[in-house]
C-alpha positions in Angstrom: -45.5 -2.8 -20.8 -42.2 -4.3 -20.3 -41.9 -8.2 -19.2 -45.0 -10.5 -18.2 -45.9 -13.6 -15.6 -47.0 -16.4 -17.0 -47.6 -20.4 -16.3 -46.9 -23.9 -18.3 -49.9 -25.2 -16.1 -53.8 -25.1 -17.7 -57.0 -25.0 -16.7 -57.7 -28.8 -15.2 -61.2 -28.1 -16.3 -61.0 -27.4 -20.1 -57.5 -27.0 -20.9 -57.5 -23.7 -21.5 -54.3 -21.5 -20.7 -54.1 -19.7 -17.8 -53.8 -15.9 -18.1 -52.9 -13.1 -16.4 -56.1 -11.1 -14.7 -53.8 -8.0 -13.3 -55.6 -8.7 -10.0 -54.9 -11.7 -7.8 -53.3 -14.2 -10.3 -53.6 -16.3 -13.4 -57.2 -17.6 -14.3 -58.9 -19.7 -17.4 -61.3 -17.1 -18.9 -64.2 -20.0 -19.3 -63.6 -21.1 -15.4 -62.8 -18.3 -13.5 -62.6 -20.3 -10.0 -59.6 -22.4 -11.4 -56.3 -20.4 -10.6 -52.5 -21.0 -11.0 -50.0 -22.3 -8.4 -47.1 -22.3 -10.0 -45.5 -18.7 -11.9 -42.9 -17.5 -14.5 -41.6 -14.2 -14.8 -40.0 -13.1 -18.3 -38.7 -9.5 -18.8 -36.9 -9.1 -21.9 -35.0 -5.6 -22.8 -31.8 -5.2 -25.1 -32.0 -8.2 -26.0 -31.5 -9.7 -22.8 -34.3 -11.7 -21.2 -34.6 -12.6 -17.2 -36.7 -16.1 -16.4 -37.4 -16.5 -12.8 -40.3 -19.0 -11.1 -42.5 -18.5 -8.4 -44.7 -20.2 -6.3 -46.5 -17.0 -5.3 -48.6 -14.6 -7.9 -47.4 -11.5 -5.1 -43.9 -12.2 -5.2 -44.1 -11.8 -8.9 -45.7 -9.5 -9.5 -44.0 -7.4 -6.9 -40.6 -8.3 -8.6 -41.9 -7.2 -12.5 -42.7 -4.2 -10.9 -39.8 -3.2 -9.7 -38.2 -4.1 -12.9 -40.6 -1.6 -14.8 -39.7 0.9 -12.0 -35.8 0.7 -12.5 -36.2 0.7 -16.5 -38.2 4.4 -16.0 -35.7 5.6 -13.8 -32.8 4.5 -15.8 -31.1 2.2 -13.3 -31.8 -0.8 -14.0 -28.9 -3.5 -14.9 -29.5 -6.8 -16.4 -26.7 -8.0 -14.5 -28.0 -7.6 -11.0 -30.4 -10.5 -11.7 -27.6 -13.2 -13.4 -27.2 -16.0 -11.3 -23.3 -16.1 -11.9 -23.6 -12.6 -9.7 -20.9 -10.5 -12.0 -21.0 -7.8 -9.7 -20.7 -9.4 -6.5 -17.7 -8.0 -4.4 -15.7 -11.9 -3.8 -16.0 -12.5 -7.9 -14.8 -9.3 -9.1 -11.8 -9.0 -6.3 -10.7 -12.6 -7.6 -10.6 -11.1 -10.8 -8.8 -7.9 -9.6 -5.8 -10.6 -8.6 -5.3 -12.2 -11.3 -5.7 -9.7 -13.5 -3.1 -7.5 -11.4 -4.2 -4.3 -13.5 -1.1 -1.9 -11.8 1.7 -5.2 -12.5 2.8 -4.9 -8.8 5.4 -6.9 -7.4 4.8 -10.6 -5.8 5.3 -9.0 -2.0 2.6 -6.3 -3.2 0.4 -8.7 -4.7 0.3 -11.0 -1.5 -0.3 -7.8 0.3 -3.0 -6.7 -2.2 -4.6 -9.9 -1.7 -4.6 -9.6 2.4 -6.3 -6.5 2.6 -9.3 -8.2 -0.1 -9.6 -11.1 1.7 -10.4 -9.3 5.2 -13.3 -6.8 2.9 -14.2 -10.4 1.3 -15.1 -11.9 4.8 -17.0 -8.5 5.2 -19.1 -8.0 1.5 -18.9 -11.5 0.9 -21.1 -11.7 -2.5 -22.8 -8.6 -1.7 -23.1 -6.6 -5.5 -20.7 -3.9 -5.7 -22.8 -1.1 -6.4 -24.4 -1.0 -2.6 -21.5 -0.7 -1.3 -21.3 2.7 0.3 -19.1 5.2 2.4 -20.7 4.3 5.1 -19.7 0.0 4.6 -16.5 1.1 3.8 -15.9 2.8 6.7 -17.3 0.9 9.2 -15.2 -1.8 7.7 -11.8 0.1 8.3 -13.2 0.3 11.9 -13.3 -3.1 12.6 -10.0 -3.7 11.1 -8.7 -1.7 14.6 -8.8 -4.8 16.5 -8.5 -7.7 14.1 -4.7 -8.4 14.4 -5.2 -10.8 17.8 -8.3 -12.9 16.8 -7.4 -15.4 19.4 -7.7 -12.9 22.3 -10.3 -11.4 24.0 -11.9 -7.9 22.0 -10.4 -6.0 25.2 -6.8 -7.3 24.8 -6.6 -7.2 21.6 -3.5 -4.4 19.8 -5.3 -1.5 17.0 -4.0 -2.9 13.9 -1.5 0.4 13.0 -3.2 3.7 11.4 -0.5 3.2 8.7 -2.1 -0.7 7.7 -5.7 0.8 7.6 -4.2 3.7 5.3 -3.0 0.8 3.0 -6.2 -1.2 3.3 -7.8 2.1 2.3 -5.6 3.0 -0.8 -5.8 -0.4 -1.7 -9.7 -0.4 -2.1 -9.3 3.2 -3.6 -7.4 1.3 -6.6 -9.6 -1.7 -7.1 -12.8 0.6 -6.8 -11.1 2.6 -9.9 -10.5 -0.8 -11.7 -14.4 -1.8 -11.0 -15.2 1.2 -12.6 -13.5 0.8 -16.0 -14.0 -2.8 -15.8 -18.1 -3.1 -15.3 -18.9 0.4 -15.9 -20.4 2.1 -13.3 -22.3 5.1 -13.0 -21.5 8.2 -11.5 -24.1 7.4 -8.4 -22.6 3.6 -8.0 -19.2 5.0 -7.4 -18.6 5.4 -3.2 -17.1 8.3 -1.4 -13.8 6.5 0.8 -12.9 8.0 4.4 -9.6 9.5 5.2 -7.5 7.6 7.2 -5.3 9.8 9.4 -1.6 8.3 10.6 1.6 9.8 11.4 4.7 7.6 11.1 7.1 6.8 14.0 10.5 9.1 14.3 13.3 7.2 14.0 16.3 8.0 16.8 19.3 9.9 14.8 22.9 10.2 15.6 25.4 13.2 16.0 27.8 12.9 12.6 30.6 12.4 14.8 29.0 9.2 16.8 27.7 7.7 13.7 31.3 8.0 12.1 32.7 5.8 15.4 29.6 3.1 14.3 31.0 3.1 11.4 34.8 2.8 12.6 33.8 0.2 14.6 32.0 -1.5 11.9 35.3 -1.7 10.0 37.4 -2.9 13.2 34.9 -6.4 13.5 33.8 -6.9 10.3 36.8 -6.0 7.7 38.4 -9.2 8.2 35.6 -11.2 7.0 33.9 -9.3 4.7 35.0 -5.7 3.4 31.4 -5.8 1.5 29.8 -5.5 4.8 31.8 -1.8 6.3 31.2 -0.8 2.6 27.6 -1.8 2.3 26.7 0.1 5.6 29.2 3.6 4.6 26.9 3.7 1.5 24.1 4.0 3.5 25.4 6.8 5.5 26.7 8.5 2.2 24.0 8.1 -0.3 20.9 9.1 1.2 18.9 8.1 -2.0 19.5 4.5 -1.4 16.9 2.2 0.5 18.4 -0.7 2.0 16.5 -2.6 -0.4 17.6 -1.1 -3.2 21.0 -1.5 -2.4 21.0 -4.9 -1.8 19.7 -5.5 -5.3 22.6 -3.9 -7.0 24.3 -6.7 -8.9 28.2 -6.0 -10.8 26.2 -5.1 -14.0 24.4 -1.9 -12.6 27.6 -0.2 -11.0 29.0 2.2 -14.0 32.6 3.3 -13.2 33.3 5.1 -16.5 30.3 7.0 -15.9 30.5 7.4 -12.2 27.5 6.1 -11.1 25.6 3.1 -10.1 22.1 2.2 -11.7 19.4 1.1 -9.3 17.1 -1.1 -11.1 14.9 -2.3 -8.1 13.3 0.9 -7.3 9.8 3.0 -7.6 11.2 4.7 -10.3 11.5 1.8 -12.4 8.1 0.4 -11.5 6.5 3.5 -12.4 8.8 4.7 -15.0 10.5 2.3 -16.5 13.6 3.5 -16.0 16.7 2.4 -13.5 17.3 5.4 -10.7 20.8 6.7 -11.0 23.2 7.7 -8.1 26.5 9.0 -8.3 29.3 7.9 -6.7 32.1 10.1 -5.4 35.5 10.3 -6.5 36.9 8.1 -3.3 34.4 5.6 -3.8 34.8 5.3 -7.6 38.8 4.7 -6.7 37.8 2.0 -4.4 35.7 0.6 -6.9 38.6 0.9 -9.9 41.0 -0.8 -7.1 39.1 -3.3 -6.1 39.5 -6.9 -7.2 36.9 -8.4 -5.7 34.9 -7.5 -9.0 32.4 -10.7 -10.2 30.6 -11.7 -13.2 28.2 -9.1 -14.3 25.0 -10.7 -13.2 26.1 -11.4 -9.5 24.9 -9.8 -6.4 27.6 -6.6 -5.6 26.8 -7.2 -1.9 27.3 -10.7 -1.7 28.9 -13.5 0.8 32.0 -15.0 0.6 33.4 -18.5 2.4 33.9 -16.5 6.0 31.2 -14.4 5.8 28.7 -17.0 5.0 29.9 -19.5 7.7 29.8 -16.5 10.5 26.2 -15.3 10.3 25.2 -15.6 6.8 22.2 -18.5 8.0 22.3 -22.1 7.9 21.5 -21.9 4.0 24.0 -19.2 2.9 27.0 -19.6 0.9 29.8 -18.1 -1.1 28.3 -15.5 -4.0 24.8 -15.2 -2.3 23.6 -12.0 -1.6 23.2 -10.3 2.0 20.2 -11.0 3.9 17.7 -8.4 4.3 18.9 -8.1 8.3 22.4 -9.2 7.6 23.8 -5.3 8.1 21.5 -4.3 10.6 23.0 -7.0 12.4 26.6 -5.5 12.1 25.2 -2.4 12.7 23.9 -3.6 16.2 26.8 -5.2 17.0 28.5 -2.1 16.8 26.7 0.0 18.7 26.4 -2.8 21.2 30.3 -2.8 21.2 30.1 1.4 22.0 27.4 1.4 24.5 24.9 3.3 22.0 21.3 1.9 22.1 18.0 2.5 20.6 19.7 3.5 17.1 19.1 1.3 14.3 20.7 1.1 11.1 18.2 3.1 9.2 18.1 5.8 11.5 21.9 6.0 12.5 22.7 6.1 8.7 19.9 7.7 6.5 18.2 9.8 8.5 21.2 11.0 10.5 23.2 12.4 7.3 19.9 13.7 5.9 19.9 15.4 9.1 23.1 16.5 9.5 23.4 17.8 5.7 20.7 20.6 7.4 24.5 22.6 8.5 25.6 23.2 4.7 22.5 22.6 2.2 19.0 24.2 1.9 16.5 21.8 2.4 15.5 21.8 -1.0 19.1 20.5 -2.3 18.9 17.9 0.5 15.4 16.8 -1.0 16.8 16.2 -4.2 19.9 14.2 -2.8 17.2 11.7 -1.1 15.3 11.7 -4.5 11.9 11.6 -2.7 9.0 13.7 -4.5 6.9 14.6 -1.3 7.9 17.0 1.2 5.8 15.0 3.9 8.4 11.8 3.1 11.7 14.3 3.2 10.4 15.6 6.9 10.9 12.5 8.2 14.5 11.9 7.0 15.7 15.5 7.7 14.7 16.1 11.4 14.8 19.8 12.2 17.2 20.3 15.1 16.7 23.0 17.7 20.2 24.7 17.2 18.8 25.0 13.3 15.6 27.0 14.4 17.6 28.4 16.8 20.2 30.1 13.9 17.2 31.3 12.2 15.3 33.2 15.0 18.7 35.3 15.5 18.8 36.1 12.4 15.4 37.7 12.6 17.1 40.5 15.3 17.8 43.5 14.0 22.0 43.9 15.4 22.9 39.8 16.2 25.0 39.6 19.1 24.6 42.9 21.0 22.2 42.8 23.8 18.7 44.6 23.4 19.2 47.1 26.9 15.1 47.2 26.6 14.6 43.6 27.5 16.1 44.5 30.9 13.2 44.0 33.7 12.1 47.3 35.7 12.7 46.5 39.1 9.5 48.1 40.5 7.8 44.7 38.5 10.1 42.3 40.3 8.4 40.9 43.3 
């Protein structure tokens, strides 16, 4: 039999070592009155040994007996019993962050790291493996009303569907980590809920009232900054761009001999390892060859100069930095402010409204490749199907388009 409970004490009577009777605790075979008080459990397998003490005989023996039953039923793990707790949830998410096993980003990382600290306050040292569906999604649950701790539960806003999606994915990958990294077992592994969301629609624009935005974009902003009309038309004309993306361009990554600018900041690079390409049009490639507002190869394209950076570019700003995340939304709203348009922002008035309004010449398969996303459920949302498009399609389904069908006229002896 595996493992054994025994004692440093001895009979007080003769000296004699205690020894285990396998009934109700550790005796001196010559005095049989004369019991232990104080116990030590030793189960050695593998190599590995566990030592615990024990003031009670019961607790012992209860614990070697659950040891003997996990080694016959194949479960049982040395390392559910160290006192550094290896497989406890806080230790092994600590490790998941510094180890950054996928090489996200900082802004990922800190994200990463918000979502484990809310299941950390949750599992606290709990041991990974009895973790289950069920924790996990009562867990998501709570997260519903966790984003206005200072307010009563009643007043408090759902965190979005969209966050507890993340939170989800997010414990999807560290589970997969925790599974290479500590080995687990099939059985150990948990089942994660779905978590249903559907993304906001973002208001779109009319080509002809997003080219006055942009007209009007020129007339206040050209003056002090031709980066800024340029930045924003590039938005409304390359529909693979991200705002993000396209304020990371520096000199370097614009290619005129090959017509086309290399984005280097992008998924494609993170998961590929390769810059995303998008090419420019002949009028833009002109402006480009024209222009001599050119810098050194490593600065920002979209960058400040003296007037831009003294009229809105923040307190900090100055000549060669590059644009603020909001600095063109800014512009944008101005404008639209300017033309009495409201409830449009820059994203939506640019992107989404060209993606859009491409639906009038281009399949929506050539459309998807010109945004360069890989999921129809991410194109839907930049091309919004328009009711004069479905309406195009439902007469096409009639058998002579245009003439009347002189069947759909109602018989009079039905009219009331």
């Amino acid at each position: 039999m595996l493992g054994r409970i025994k004692t440093d004490q001895t009979c007080p009577v003769c000296g004699s070592k205690f020894r285990d009777n396998h009934v109700d605790g550790l005796t001196c075979s010559n005095h049989p009155d004369q019991y232990a008080t104080r116990f030590k459990l030793k189960f050695r397998k593998d190599g590995k040994e566990i030592c615990r003490r024990y003031r009670s005989y019961t607790d012992a023996t209860d614990d070697l007996t659950g040891f003997r039953f996990k080694v016959n039923e194949n479960t049982f793990d040395f390392r559910d019993y160290q006192t550094s707790n290896p497989l406890s949830f806080s230790n092994l998410a600590d490790q998941y962050i510094a180890k950054n096993p996928n090489k996200v980003d900082y802004k990922q990382l800190n994200n990463i790291k918000s979502f484990l600290d809310r299941a950390k306050e949750e599992w606290k040292d709990r041991n990974i493996k009895t973790i289950k569906y069920a924790d996990i999604e009562d867990f998501l649950d709570k997260q519903r009303k966790l984003c206005d701790k200072d307010k009563p539960l009643g007043e408090r806003r759902d965190i979005a569907g969209k966050t507890r999606h993340e939170i989800n994915s997010c414990l999807r990958c560290f589970w997969r980590w925790v599974t290479r990294r500590v080995e687990l077992k099939p059985h150990e592994i948990p089942m994660f809920p779905t978590v249903a969301y559907e993304l906001g629609w973002r208001n779109i624009v009319e080509k002809e009232i997003q080219e006055s935005i942009l007209d009007e974009v020129y007339r206040i902003s050209h003056h002090i900054n031709s980066k800024i009309y340029i930045g924003i038309r590039w938005l409304a004309t390359y529909i693979a761009f991200r705002p993000a993306e396209l304020l990371s361009i520096l000199e370097r990554d614009i290619f005129i001999a090959g017509g086309f600018i290399a984005i280097r900041d992008s998924k494609a690079m993170k998961s590929e390892g390769k810059p995303k390409p998008i090419p420019l049009t002949d009028e833009d490639l002109e402006m480009l060859r024209s222009s001599s507002v050119r810098g050194l190869h490593d600065l920002p394209f979209f960058r400040h100069n003296e007037a831009s950076a003294k009229r809105g570019g923040g307190k900090k700003a100055k000549a060669g930095d590059v644009f603020g995340k909001k600095y063109l939304y800014r512009w944008w709203k101005r404008a639209c402010k300017n033309l009495g348009i409201k409830d449009v922002d820059l994203y939506g008035g640019t992107k989404h409204s060209s993606a859009t309004a491409l639906a009038d010449y281009f399949s929506p398969e050539q459309i998807i490749k010109a945004t360069m996303h890989e999921t129809n459920d991410a194109f839907k949302r930049y091309c919004q199907v328009r009711p004069e498009h479905v309406k195009k399609i439902y007469e096409h389904t009639r058998k002579k388009k245009g003439q009347p069908d002189q069947r759909l006229t109602p018989d009079p002896r039905l009219t009331p």
